[in-house]
C-alpha positions as CSV (number, residue, x, y, z in Angstrom):
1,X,3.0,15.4,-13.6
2,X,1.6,16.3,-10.5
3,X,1.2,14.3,-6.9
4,X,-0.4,14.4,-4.4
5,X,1.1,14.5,-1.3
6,X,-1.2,12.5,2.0
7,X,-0.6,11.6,5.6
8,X,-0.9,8.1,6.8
9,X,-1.6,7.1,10.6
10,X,0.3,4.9,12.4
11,X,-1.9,2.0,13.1
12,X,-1.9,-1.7,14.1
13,X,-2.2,-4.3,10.9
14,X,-2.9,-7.6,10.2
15,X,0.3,-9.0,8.0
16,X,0.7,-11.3,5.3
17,X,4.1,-12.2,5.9
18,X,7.4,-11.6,3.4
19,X,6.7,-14.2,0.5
20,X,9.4,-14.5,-1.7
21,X,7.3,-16.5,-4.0
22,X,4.7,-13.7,-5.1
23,X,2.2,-16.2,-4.5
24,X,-1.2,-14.3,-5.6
25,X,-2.3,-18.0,-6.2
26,X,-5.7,-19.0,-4.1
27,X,-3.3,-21.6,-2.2
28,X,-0.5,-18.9,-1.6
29,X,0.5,-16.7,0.8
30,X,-0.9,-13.4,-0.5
31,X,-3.6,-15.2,-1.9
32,X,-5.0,-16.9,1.5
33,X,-4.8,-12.9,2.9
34,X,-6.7,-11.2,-0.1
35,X,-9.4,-14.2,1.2
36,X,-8.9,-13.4,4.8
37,X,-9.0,-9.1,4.4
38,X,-11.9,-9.3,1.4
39,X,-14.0,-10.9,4.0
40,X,-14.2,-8.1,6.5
41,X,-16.6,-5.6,6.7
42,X,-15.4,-2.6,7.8
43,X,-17.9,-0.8,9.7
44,X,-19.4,2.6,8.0
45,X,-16.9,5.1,9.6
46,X,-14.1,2.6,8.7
47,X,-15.4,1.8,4.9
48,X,-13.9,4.8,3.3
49,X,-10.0,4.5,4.2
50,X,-7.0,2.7,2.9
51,X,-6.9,-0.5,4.6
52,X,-4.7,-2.5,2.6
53,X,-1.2,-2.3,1.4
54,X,1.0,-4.2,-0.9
55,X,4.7,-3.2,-0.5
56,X,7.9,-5.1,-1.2
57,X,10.1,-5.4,2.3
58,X,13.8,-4.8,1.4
59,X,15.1,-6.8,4.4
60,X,13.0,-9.8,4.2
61,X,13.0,-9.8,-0.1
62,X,9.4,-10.9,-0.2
63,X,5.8,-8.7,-1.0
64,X,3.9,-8.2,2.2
65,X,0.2,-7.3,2.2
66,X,-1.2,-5.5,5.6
67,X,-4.5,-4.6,6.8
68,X,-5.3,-1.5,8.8
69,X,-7.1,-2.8,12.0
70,X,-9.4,-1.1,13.7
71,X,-10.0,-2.1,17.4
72,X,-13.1,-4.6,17.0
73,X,-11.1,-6.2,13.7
74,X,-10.3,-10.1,14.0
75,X,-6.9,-10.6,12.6
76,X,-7.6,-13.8,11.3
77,X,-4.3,-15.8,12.8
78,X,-2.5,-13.5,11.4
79,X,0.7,-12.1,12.7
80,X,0.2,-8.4,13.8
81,X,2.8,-5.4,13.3
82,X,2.4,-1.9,13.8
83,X,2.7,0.7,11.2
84,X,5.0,3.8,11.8
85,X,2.5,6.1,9.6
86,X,3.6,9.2,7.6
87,X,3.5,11.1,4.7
88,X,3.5,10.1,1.4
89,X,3.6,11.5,-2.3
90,X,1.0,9.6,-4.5
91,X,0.0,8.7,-7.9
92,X,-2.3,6.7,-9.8
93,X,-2.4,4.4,-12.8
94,X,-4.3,1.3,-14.5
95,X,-3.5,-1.9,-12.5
96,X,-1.1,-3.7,-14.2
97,X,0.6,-0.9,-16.9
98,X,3.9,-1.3,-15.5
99,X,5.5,1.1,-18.3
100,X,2.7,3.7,-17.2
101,X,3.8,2.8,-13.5
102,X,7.8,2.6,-13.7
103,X,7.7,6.4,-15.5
104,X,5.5,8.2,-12.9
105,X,7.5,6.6,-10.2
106,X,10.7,7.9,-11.6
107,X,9.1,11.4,-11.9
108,X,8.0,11.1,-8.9
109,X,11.8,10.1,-7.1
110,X,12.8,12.8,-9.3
111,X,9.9,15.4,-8.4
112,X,11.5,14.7,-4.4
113,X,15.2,14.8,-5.6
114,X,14.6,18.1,-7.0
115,X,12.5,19.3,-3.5
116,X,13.1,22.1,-1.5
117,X,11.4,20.4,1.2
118,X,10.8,16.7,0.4
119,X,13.6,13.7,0.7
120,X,12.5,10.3,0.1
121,X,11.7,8.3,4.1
122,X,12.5,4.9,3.0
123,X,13.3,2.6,6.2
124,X,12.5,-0.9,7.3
125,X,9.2,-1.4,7.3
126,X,8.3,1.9,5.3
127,X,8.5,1.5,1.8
128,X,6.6,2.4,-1.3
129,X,4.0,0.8,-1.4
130,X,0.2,0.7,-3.4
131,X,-3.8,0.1,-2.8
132,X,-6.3,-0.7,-5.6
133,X,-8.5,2.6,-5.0
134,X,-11.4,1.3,-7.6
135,X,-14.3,0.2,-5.6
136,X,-15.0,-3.7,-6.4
137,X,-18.5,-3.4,-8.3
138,X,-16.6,-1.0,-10.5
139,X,-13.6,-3.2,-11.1
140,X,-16.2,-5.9,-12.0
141,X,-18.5,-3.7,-14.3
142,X,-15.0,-2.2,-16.4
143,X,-12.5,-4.9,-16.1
144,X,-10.1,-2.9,-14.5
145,X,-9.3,-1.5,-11.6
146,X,-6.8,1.9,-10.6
147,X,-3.8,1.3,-8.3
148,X,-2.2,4.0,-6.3
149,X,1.3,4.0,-5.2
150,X,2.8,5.3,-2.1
151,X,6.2,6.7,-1.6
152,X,7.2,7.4,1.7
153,X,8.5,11.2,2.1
154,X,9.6,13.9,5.2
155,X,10.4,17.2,5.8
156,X,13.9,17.9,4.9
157,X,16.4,18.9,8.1
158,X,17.3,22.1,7.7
């Protein structure tokens, strides 16, 4: 398999909050800040980047969803944390194939293990994390949409 291997900003976000519950759920947590992020329209030189992240945060043992905010970005009441940036080895798969998903992202862990160069840069507040990169009229037209996952990586000491 191969990656790809991207750099993130650092960058201020709007925040879900840690819920424990998974709560996708109209009424839930992550579900009121899908509402509040799929609202924005990101101006044009801000429509074509990564804005949102799901990750699970270790510390706090819930999912948190961000959004990337750019300076003229209401963060709807939500709270606000900043984003440490960095690079990142990536891969893609259908939304929801968790077998296709739990492989690649054992090849990948092992793909850094067995770097030269790479270790894995997992920290509080920097974990793996993933963003559905199939625009929404295509999602709606084939039924499915792609996810890619993150894994946080650096340069090796040496």
């Amino acid at each position: 398999m191969e990656f790809r291997i991207t750099s993130l900003p650092s960058f201020k976000a709007a925040s879900s909050g840690a819920d424990k519950n998974f709560d996708f759920s109209p009424e839930g947590t992550l579900g009121r800040f899908d509402r509040y992020f799929s609202a924005i329209r990101p101006s044009d030189r801000d429509s074509f980047l990564p804005r949102d992240f799901l990750y699970y945060d270790e510390e706090q043992q819930g999912m948190v969803w961000m959004w990337a905010l750019s300076d003229d970005m209401d963060d709807g009441g939500n709270e606000v944390i900043d984003f440490d940036g960095g690079y990142y080895l990536t891969y893609a798969y259908k939304d929801g194939d968790e077998e296709t998903n739990g492989r690649l992202y054992n090849e990948a862990l092992k793909y850094i293990e067995d770097s030269e160069i790479l270790e894995l840069d997992i920290r509080p507040n920097h974990y793996a994390m993933g963003h559905i990169i199939t625009p929404a009229e295509i999602i709606k037209a084939q039924g499915w949409a792609q996810m890619e996952t993150f894994i946080p990586i650096r340069l090796k000491n040496k």
